[in-house]
ZAMARGU-4260 file (C-alpha; in steps of 0.2 Angstrom, whole numbers, plus 5000, padded with zeros to 4 digits):
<rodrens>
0) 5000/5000/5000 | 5008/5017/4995 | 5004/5028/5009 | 5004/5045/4998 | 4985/5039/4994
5) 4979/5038/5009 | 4984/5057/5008 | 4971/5072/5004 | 4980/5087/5000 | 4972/5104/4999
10) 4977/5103/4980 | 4968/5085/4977 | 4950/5092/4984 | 4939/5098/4970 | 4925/5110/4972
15) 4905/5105/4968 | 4897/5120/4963 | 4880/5114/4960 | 4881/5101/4974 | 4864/5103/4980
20) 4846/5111/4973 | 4850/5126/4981 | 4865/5131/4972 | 4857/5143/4961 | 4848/5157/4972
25) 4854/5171/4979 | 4865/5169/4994 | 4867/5152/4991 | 4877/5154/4973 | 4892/5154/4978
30) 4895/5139/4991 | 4907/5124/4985 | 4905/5105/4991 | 4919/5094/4995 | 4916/5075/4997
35) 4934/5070/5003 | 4928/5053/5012 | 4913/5045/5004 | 4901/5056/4994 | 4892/5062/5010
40) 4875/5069/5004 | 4881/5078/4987 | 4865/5077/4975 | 4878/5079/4960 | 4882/5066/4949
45) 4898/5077/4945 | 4903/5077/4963 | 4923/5071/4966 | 4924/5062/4979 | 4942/5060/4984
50) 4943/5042/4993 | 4928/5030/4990 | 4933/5017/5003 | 4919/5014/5015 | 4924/5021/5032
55) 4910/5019/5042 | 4907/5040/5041 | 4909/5051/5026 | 4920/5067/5028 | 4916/5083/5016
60) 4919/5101/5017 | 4907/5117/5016 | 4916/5132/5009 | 4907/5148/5008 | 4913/5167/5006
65) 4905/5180/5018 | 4888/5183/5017 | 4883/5162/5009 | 4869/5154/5018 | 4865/5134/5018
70) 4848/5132/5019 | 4836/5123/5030 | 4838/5103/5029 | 4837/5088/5036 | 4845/5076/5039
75) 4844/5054/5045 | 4862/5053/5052 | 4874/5060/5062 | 4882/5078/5055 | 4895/5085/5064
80) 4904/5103/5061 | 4923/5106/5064 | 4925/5123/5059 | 4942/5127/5052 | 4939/5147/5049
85) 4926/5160/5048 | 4912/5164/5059 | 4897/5153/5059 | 4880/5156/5064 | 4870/5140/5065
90) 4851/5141/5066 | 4837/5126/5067 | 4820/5121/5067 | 4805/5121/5054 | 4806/5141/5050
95) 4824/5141/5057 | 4819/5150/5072 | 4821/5139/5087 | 4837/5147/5089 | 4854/5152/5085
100) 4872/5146/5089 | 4887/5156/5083 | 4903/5145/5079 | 4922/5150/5074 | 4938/5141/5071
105) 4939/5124/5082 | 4923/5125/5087 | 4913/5107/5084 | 4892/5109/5079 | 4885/5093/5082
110) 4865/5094/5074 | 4854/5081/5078 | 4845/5071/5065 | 4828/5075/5061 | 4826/5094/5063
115) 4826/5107/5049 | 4844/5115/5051 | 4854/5131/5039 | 4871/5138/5040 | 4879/5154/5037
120) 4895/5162/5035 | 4892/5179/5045 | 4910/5183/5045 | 4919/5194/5037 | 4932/5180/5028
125) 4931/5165/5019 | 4924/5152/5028 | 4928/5132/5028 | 4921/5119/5041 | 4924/5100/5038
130) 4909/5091/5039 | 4909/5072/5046 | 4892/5063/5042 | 4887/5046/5050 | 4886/5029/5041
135) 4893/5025/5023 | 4873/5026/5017 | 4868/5045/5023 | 4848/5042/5015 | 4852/5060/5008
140) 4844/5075/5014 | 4825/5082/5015 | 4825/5101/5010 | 4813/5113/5014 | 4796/5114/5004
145) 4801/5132/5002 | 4817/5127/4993 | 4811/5115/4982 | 4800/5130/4975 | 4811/5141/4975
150) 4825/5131/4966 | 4810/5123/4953 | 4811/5146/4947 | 4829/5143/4944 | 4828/5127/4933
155) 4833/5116/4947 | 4824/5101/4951 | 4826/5084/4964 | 4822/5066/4960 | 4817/5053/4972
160) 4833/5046/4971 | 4840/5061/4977 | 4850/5067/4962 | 4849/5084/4954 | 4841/5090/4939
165) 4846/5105/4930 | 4835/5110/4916 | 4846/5127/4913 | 4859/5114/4907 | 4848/5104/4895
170) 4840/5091/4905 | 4824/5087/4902 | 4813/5091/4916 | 4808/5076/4927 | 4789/5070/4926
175) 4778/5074/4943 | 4781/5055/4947 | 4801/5055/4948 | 4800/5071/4957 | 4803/5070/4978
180) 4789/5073/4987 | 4790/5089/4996 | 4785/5086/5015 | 4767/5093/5020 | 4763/5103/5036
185) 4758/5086/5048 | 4774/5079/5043 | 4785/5094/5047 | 4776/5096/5066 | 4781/5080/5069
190) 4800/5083/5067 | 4810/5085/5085 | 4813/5104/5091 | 4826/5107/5103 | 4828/5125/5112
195) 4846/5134/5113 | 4852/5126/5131 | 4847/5107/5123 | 4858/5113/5107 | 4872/5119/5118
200) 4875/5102/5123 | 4879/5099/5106 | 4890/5109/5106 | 4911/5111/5111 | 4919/5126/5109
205) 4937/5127/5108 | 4941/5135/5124 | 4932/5119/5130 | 4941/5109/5127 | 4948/5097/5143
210) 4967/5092/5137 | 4974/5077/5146 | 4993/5074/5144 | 4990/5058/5150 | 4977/5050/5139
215) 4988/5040/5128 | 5002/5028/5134 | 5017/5033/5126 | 5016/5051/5133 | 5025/5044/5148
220) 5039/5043/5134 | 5054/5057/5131 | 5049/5063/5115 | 5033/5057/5116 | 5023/5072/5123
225) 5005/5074/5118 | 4988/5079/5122 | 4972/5073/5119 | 4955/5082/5121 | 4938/5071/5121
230) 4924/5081/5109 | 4912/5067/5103 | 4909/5050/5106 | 4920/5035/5114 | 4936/5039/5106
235) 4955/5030/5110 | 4960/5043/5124 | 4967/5031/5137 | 4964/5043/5155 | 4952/5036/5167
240) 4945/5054/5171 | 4941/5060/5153 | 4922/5063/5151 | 4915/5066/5132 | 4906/5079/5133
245) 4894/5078/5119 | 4889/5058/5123 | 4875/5053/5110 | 4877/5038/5094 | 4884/5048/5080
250) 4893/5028/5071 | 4912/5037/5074 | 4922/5049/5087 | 4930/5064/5089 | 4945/5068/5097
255) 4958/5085/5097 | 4974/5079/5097 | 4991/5090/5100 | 5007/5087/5098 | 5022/5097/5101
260) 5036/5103/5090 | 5047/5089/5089 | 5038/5076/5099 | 5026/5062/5090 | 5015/5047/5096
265) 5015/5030/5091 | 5017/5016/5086 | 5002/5010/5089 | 4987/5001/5079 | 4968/5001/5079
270) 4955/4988/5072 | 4944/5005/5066 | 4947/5016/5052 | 4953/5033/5055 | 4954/5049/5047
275) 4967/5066/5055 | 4962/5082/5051 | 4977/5092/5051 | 4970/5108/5059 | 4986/5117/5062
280) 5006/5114/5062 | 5014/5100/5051 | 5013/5082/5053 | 5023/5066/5046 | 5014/5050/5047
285) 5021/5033/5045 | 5012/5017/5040 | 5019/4999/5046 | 5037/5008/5046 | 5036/5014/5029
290) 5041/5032/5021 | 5033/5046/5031 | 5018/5057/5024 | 5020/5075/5027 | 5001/5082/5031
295) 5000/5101/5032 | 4984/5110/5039 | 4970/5109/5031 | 4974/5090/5023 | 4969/5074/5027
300) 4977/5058/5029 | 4967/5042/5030 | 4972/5027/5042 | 4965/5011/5035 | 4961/4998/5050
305) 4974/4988/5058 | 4987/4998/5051 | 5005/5005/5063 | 5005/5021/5062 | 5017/5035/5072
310) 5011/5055/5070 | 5026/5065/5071 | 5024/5086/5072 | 5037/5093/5060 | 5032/5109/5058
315) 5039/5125/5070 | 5027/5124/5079 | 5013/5110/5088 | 5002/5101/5077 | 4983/5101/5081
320) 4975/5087/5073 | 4955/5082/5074 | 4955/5064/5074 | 4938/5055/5068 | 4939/5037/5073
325) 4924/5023/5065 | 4913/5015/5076 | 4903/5022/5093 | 4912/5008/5105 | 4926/5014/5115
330) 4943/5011/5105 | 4958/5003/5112 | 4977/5007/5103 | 4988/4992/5101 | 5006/4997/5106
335) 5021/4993/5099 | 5032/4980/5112 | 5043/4993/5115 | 5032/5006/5116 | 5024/4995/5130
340) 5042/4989/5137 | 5047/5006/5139 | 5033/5012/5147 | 5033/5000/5159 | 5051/5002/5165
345) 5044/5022/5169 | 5030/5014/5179 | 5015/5015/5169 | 5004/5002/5161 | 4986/4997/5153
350) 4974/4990/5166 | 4961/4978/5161 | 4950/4992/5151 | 4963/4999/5144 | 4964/5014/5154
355) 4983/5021/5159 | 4988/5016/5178 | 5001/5014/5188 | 5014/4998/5186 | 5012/4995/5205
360) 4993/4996/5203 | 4989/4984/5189 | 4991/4963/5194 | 5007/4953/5194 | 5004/4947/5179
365) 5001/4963/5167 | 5017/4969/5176 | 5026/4953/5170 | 5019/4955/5153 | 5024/4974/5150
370) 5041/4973/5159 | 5047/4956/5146
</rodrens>
């Protein structure tokens, strides 16, 4: 396996500009779709999508000048916002007025599933937020009835099979039968609504984040100095007293990891895919001791299950990585014997859960097996 396409570079990702049916009207013209990590919920048949393995999520970005708005949707699984830059204001229910959250770089937007939700960029720069999206099958969005209407004047149309139509472009429009149904008003009451301090929840803003210099094992190392910050889901943090602070299924975690100048982590293993989000600094990662990857922010390198890998910051200053990680169960990194060995002989080990404790507290046994 050749490393280097596992690797997303900013270059490799190819803008959709009529990604969904909104694409056309005003204030929405200008947004561009990225599907980096499964095709997400694009309705274009010209979408790129960058790697088509299944991960168990998708990964896409939304970027959107100052002033763009995403409008009112829903959708069936999980979709989570990592904003990289710009300043966000996120709005929900069936008129979008339940309420309002503004978000801005390292915040992370988790919006339920099944309530009406819209984006904007209310910034004053170019915005960019990675999006990650539960499940290899997404079921697509449901727009607003309004939307459909509205794009239907632009020459845009949806089929049930969730793929766009553009008649502007030459396509024949589709018959009443082939076009989605928009929802009716006893449908739409019976959506979930939520009120700002049940959003909140959702929600971890960057100055939130609780770091741990202790959550994975090798951090005991010289050289081996990292941090780990819990955001979503059951992730491979490895301290006892880290709590996740948004709790709920999403099918994959989230995880802020830092890493020094200098310092790295690994080698370690896990049976879930993974995908790093190089949110700031420089990064080298190395598969199963094989040539280095150099990841610079705003790229993404993919981990396929079961493989080593070791994350090295190279840059001048610490890495800041957002780690998505498959699967809702807890995960548990596989260390390298020496990794293990070494950590032992400075007093720390893995107790039965997986959690980091100390040599003296764990049984004879794990003791014997760490120290040989």
């Amino acid at each position: 396996m050749d490393p280097r396409s596992r690797l997303i570079r900013r270059s490799d990702m190819v803008a959709c500009k009529l990604a969904f049916i909104d694409c056309k009207m005003p204030g929405s013209d200008k947004k561009e779709n990225y599907s980096l990590i499964g095709p997400g919920v694009t309705q274009s048949a010209d979408q790129v999508v960058n790697i088509t393995e299944p991960h168990g999520f998708s990964l896409g970005v939304a970027a959107m000048p100052p002033g763009t708005t995403n409008n009112l949707h829903v959708h069936y699984t999980a979709e989570v916002f990592m904003v990289f830059s710009g300043t966000w204001a996120f709005r929900w229910g069936a008129d979008g007025k339940d309420g309002e959250i503004v978000g801005t770089a390292g915040d992370v937007v988790s919006v339920p599933t099944r309530i009406f939700r819209g984006f904007s960029n209310i910034g004053q720069d170019d915005g960019w937020i990675f999006t990650a999206l539960g499940g290899d099958d997404t079921g697509g969005i449901i727009w607003h009835p309004s939307i459909l209407s509205t794009a239907a004047a632009h020459g845009l149309y949806l089929t049930k099979d969730n793929m766009l139509v553009d008649t502007e472009a030459g396509a024949p429009k589709p018959s009443a039968e082939q076009l989605i149904e928009p929802l009716d008003a006893a449908t739409m009451a019976t959506l979930r609504h939520y009120d700002v301090a049940a959003m909140r929840s959702h929600v971890v803003k960057a100055e939130e984040r609780l770091w741990s210099g202790h959550a994975l094992l090798d951090s005991v190392l010289p050289g081996h100095a990292s941090q780990i910050a819990p955001v979503l889901g059951h992730g491979m943090s490895q301290d006892l007293d880290h709590v996740v602070p948004i709790g709920n299924p999403h099918g994959f975690s989230i995880e802020w990891l830092r890493i020094p100048a200098g310092e790295r982590v690994g080698p370690f293993r896990l049976a879930e895919k993974q995908a790093l989000l190089v949110f700031a600094g420089a990064v080298e990662i190395t598969l199963d001791d094989g040539v280095p990857v150099r990841a610079e922010s705003r790229e993404v390198f993919s981990v396929p299950g079961g493989a080593w890998r070791s994350i090295a910051a190279v840059g001048e200053g610490p890495a800041e990585i957002a780690v998505i990680t498959a699967g809702d169960q807890k995960k548990h990194p596989q260390w390298r014997r020496d990794i293990v060995a070494q950590a032992a002989a400075a007093g720390f080990g893995l107790d039965h859960a997986g959690y980091i404790a100390a040599l003296k507290l764990l049984p004879h046994e794990v003791r014997a097996a760490c120290a040989a």
